[in-house]
N, C-alpha and C positions, 0 to 999 in steps of 0.2 A: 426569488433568491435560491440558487442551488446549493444544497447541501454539498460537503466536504467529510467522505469516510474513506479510512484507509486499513487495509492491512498490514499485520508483522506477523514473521515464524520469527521466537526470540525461548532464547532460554531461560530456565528458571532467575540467572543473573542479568538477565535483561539483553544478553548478546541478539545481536540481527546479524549482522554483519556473515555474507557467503555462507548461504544456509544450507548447502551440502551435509553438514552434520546434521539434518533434516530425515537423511534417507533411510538411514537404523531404526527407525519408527514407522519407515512405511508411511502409508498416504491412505486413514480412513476415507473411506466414500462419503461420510456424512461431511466431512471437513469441504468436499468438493462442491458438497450440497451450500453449505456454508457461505463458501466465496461468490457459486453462482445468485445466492440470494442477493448474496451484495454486489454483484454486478446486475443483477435483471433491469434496474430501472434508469444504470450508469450512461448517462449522456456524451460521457468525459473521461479519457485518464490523465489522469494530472503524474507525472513523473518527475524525477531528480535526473540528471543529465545520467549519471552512473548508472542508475536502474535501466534506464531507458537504453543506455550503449549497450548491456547484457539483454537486455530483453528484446530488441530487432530481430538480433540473429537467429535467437531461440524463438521466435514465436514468425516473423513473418512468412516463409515458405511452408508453415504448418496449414495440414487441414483441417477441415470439421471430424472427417474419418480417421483420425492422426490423433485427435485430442478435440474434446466439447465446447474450449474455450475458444477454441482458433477463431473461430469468426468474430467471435467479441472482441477480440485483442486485435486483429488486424483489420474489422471493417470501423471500430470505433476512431474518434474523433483523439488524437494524442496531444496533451501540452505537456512540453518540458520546460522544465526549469536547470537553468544551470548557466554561469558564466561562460563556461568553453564551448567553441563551434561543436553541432554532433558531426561524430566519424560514419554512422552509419544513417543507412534509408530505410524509412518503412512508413511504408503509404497512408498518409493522415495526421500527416505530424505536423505541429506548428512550436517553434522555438522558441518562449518568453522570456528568454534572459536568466540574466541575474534574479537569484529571489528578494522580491521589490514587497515588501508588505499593500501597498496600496495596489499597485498594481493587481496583487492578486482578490485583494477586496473589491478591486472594481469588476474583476471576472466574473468571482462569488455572486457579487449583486446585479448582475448582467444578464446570468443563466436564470433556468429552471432545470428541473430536473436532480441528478448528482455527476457529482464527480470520484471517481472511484481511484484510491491509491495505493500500487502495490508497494511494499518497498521502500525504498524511498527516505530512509531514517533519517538524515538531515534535512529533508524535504519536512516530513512529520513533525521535527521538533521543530523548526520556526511555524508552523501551523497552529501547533499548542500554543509557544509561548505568544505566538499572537493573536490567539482564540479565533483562528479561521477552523481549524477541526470540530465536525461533528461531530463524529464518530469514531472510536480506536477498536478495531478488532484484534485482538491478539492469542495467539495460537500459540499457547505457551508450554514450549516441549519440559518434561520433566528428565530437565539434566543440567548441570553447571556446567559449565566451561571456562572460566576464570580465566578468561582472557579472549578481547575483540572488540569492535565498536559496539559501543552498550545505545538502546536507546534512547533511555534517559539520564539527564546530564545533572546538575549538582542544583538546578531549580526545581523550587518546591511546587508542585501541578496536581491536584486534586480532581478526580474523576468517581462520578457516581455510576457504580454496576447495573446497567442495563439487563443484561441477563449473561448463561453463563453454561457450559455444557463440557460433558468428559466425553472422550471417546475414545474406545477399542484398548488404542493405541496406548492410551496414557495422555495425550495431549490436552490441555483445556483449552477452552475458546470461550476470552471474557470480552463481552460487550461494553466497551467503555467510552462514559460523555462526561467529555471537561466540566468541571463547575466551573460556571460565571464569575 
C-alpha cells in the first residue's frame, strides 16, 4: 500500500490559497532540503486539477540546471484529480476524474511506494476527512492574512506531531499524522 503525504505554505490563519505572499520570507535552503526528503522516495503526484493547471506551465519546460526539482516534477508519474477536462500538457499525466473516495483507496491499495502532494487544499481536505492522508507537511509562515481559502474547514481532525523544525526565515515546518 502506498503512503499518501502532502505539502502546504499556509499562514499562521491557515490561508493556502496563491502563496505568492510566500516571497517576503524568502526560501530557506533547509525548507528545499525539506521537500526534497519528501519527494525522494515519491513514486507519484497526486494533484487537484487547479494545482496541476498552475503547475504545467511553471515546471514542465524547466531544467535540472534551472531548478533541482525539474526532473522530479516533470519525469514523475502525475494523477489529477478534478471534474474539468485539463487545459494544459505535461508529460506523465493521467486524469482521475472527480474525487471518488474509493476510487482513490483503490489507488492507495494498488501502489507501493508514495505519493507526493503539492498543494492541492481541496484535494488534502477530502484526504483527511476520509483518512487517505499520511502525512501533512506544513510550512507555516508567521503572518495573518485574514482573508483566503483556509485549509481547514469547520470539521473537527486531530493530528499527532511527528516532529517539527524553525527556520532562518521565521517559517516552521510541522510534521503532522491524522489520528485514527
Amino acid at each position: 500500500m502506498t503512503s499518501i503525504r502532502a505539502h502546504e505554505f499556509i499562514s499562521l490563519d491557515g490561508v493556502f490559497e496563491s502563496p505568492a505572499w510566500t516571497m517576503e520570507f524568502g526560501f530557506d535552503p533547509r525548507m528545499g532540503e525539506a521537500i526534497g526528503a519528501l519527494t525522494a522516495d515519491a513514486d507519484g503526484i497526486l494533484l487537484g486539477r487547479t494545482t496541476y493547471e498552475m503547475f504545467a506551465p511553471a515546471w514542465r519546460d524547466r531544467t535540472a540546471d534551472e531548478d533541482p526539482g525539474a526532473p522530479f516534477f516533470n519525469d514523475t508519474e502525475k494523477l489529477v484529480v478534478g471534474a474539468q477536462e485539463l487545459t494544459e500538457e505535461w508529460a506523465s499525466t493521467t486524469r482521475l476524474g472527480p474525487y471518488d473516495v474509493e476510487r482513490l483507496r483503490r489507488l492507495k491499495d494498488s501502489r507501493t511506494g508514495s505519493l507526493y502532494v503539492s498543494g492541492s487544499g481541496r484535494l488534502v481536505r477530502g484526504l483527511i476527512a476520509d483518512g487517505l492522508l499520511d502525512e501533512l507537511h506544513l510550512f507555516v509562515y508567521p503572518i495573518v492574512l485574514g482573508s483566503g481559502a483556509r485549509l481547514f474547514g469547520e470539521d473537527r481532525t486531530r493530528f499527532d506531531l511527528s516532529s517539527a523544525e524553525t527556520y532562518d526565515n521565521g517559517v516552521q515546518h510541522l510534521v503532522l499524522v491524522p489520528r485514527s
